[in-house]
One Martini backbone bead per residue (centre of mass of N, CA, C, O) as a GRO file, in nm:
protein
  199
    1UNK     BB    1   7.181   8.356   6.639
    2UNK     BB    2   7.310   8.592   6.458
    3UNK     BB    3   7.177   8.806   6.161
    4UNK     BB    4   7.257   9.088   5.950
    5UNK     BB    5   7.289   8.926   5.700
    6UNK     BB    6   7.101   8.813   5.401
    7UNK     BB    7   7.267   8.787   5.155
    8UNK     BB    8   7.386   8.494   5.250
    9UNK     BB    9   7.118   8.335   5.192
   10UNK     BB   10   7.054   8.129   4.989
   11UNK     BB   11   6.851   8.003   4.774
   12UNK     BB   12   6.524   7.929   4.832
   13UNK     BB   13   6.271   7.758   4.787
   14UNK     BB   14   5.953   7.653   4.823
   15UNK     BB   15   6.000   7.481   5.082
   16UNK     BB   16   6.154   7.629   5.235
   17UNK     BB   17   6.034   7.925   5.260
   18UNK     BB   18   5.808   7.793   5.419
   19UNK     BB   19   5.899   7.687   5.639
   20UNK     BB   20   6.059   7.973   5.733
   21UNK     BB   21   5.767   8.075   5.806
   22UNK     BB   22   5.657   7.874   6.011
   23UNK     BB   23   5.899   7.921   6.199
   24UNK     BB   24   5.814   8.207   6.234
   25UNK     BB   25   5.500   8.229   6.339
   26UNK     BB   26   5.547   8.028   6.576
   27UNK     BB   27   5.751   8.193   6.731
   28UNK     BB   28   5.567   8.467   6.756
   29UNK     BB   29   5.355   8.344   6.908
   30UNK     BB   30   5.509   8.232   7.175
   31UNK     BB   31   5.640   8.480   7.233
   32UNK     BB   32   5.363   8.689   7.247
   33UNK     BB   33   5.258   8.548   7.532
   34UNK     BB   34   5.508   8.752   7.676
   35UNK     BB   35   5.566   8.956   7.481
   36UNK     BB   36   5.617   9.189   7.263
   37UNK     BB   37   5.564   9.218   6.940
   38UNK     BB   38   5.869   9.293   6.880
   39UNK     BB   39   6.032   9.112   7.035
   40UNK     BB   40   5.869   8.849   6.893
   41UNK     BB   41   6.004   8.929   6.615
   42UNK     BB   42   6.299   8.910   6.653
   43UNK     BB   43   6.333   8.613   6.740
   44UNK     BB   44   6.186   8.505   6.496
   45UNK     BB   45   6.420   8.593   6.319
   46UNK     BB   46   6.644   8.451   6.389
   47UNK     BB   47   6.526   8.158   6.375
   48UNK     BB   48   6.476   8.188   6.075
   49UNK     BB   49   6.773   8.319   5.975
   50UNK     BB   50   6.903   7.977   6.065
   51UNK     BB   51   6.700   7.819   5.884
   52UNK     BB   52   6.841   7.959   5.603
   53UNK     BB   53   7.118   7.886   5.646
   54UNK     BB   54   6.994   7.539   5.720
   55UNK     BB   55   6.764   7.389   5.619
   56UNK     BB   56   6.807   7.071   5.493
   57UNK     BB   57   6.912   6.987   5.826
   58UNK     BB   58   6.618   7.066   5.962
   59UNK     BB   59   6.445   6.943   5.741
   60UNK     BB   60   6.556   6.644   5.857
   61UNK     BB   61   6.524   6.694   6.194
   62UNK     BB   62   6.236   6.878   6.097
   63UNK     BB   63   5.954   6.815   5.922
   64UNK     BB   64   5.796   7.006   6.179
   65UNK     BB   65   5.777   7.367   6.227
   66UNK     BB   66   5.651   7.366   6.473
   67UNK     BB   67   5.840   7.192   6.622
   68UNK     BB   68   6.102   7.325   6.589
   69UNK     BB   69   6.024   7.585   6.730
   70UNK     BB   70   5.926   7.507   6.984
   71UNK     BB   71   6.203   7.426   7.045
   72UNK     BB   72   6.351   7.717   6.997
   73UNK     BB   73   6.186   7.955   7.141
   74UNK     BB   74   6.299   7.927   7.436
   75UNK     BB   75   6.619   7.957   7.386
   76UNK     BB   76   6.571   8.224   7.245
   77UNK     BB   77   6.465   8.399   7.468
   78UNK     BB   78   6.689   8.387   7.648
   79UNK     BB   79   6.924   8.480   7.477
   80UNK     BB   80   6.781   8.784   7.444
   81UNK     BB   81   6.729   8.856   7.730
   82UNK     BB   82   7.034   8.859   7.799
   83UNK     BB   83   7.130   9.040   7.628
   84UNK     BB   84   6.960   9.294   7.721
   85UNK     BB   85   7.063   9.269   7.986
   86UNK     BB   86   7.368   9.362   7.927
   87UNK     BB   87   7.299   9.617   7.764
   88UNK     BB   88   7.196   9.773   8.042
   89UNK     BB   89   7.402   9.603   8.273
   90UNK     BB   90   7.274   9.352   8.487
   91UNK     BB   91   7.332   9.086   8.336
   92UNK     BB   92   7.293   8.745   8.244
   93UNK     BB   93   7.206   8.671   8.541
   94UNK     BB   94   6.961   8.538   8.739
   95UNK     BB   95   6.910   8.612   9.125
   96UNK     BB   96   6.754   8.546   9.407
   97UNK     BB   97   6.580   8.693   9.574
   98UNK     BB   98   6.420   8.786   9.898
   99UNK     BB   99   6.124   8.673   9.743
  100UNK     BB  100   6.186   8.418   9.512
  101UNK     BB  101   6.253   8.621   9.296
  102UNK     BB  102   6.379   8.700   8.940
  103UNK     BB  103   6.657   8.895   8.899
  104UNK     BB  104   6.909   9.105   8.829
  105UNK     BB  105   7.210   9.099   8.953
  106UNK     BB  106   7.223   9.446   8.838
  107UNK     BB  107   6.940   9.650   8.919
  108UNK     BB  108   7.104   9.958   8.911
  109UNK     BB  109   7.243   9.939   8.614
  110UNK     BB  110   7.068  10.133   8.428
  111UNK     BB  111   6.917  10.330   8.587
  112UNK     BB  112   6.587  10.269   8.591
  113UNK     BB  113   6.490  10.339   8.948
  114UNK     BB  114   6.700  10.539   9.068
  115UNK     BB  115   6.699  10.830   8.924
  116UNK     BB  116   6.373  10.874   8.835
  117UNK     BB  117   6.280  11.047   9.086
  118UNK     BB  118   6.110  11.356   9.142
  119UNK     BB  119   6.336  11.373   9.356
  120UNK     BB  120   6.655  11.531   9.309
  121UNK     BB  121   6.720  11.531   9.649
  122UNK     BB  122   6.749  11.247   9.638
  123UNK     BB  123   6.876  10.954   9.739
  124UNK     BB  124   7.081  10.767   9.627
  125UNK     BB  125   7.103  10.473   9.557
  126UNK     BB  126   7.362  10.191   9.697
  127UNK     BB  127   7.385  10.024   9.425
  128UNK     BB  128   7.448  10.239   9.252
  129UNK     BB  129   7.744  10.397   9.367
  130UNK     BB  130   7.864  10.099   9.353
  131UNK     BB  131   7.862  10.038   9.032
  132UNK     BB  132   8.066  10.284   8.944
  133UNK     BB  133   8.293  10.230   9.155
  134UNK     BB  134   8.344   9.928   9.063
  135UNK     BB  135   8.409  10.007   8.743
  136UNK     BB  136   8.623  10.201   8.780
  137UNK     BB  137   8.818   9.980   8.964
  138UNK     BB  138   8.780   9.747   8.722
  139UNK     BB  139   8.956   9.965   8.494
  140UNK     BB  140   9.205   9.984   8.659
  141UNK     BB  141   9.278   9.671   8.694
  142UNK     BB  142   9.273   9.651   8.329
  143UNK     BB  143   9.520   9.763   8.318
  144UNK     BB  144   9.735   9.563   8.110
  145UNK     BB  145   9.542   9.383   7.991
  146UNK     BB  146   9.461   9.152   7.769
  147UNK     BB  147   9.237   9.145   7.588
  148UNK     BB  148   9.146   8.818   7.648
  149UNK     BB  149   9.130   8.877   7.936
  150UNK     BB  150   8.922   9.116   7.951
  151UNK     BB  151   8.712   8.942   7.831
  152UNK     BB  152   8.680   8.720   8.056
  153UNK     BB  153   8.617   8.914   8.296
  154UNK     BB  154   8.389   9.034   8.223
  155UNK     BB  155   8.188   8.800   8.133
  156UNK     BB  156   8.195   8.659   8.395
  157UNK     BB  157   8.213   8.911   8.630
  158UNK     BB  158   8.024   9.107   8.466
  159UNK     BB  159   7.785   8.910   8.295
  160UNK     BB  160   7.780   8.600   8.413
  161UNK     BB  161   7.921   8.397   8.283
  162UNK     BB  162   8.054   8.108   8.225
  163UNK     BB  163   8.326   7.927   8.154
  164UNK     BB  164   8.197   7.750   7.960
  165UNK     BB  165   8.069   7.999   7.788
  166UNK     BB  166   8.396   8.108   7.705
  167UNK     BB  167   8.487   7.890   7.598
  168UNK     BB  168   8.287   7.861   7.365
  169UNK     BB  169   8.387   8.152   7.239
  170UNK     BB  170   8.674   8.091   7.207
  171UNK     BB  171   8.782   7.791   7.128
  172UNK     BB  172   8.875   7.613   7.397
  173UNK     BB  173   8.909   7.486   7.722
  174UNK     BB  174   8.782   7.558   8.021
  175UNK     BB  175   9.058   7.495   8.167
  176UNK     BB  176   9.217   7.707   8.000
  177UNK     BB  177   8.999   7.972   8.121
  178UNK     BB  178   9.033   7.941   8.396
  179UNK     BB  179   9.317   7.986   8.485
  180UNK     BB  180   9.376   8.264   8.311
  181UNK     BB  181   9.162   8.369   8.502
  182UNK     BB  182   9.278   8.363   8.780
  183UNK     BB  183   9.558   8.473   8.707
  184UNK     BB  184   9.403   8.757   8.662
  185UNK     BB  185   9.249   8.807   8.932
  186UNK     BB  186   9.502   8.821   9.065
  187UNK     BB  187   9.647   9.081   8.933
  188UNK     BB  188   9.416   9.260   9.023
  189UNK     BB  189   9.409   9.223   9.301
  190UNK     BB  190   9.713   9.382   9.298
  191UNK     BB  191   9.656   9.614   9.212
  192UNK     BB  192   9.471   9.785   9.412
  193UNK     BB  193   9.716   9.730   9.643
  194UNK     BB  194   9.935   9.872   9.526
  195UNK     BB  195   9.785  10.164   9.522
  196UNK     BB  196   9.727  10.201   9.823
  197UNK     BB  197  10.041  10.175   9.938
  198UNK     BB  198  10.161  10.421   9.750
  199UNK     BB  199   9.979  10.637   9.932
   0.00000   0.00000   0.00000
């Protein structure tokens, strides 16, 4: 949960905001020992600012703020993760590599790795000019369709999220959202197959 409205916060008591410093301390703590300092403030703070919009029922079901952190600080880790991931480019979810090891979706998508090398006549990676071609032709294929299509199409196919995930985003039905997708689909594939042809 993002929270950037502070003042919607009602006040809070000196026992919740205890709790609530409680929970961003050992948030901050779990997090820091893998991540930077700041990217570890910013979690803990999502985290401390969901139990301060209802501490009641958090403290009521977590007596031990250390202990409620401790659950939620690995979920929220991730995703923070994702959503950086996306922010990059990257897509929301990692697959693994040919070394079995977990990496970004679209590894130079952010054009972090491809573009920076001190020769600027080397031959750009063809994964960057991959991914640029497909955005052009996936934006091409994406007019005419509804706000609604084009954003489940964009989070499915373009950053990873699964359909449970978008119905839950949209206050759907899974079968419902499938469906949709399936449809947009259809219609974006005959979209290029028909400009193609009238070339």
């Amino acid at each position: 949960m993002e929270v950037t409205d502070a003042s919607s916060v009602a006040r809070l008591t000196a026992a919740e905001e205890t709790y609530v410093m409680a929970v961003f301390r050992e948030v901050a703590r779990i997090a820091g020992r893998s991540r930077k300092a700041f990217d570890a403030d910013d979690i803990a703070g999502e985290v401390a600012m969901a139990v301060a919009h209802r501490p009641a029922p958090i403290m009521a079901g977590y007596p031990d703020p250390v202990g409620y952190a401790r659950q939620r600080a690995r979920h929220a880790g991730i995703s923070f993760d994702r959503r950086e991931r996306v922010q990059r480019g990257e897509g929301a979810r990692l697959v693994v590599g040919t070394d079995g090891l977990q990496a970004p979706g679209r590894r130079y998508a952010s054009l972090d790795g491809a573009l920076t090398q001190a020769d600027p006549d080397a031959p750009v990676d063809a994964a960057v000019t991959d991914h640029l071609v497909t955005a052009a032709l996936l934006q091409h294929a994406c007019n005419g369709l509804s706000l609604i299509e084009m954003r489940e199409l964009w989070l499915v196919d373009g950053y990873g999220y699964t359909v449970q995930e978008v119905a839950a985003l949209v206050g759907q039905r899974r079968e419902t959202v499938s469906r949709r997708l399936s449809n947009t689909r259809i219609r974006v594939r005959q979209r290029p197959l028909a400009m193609s042809s009238s070339e």
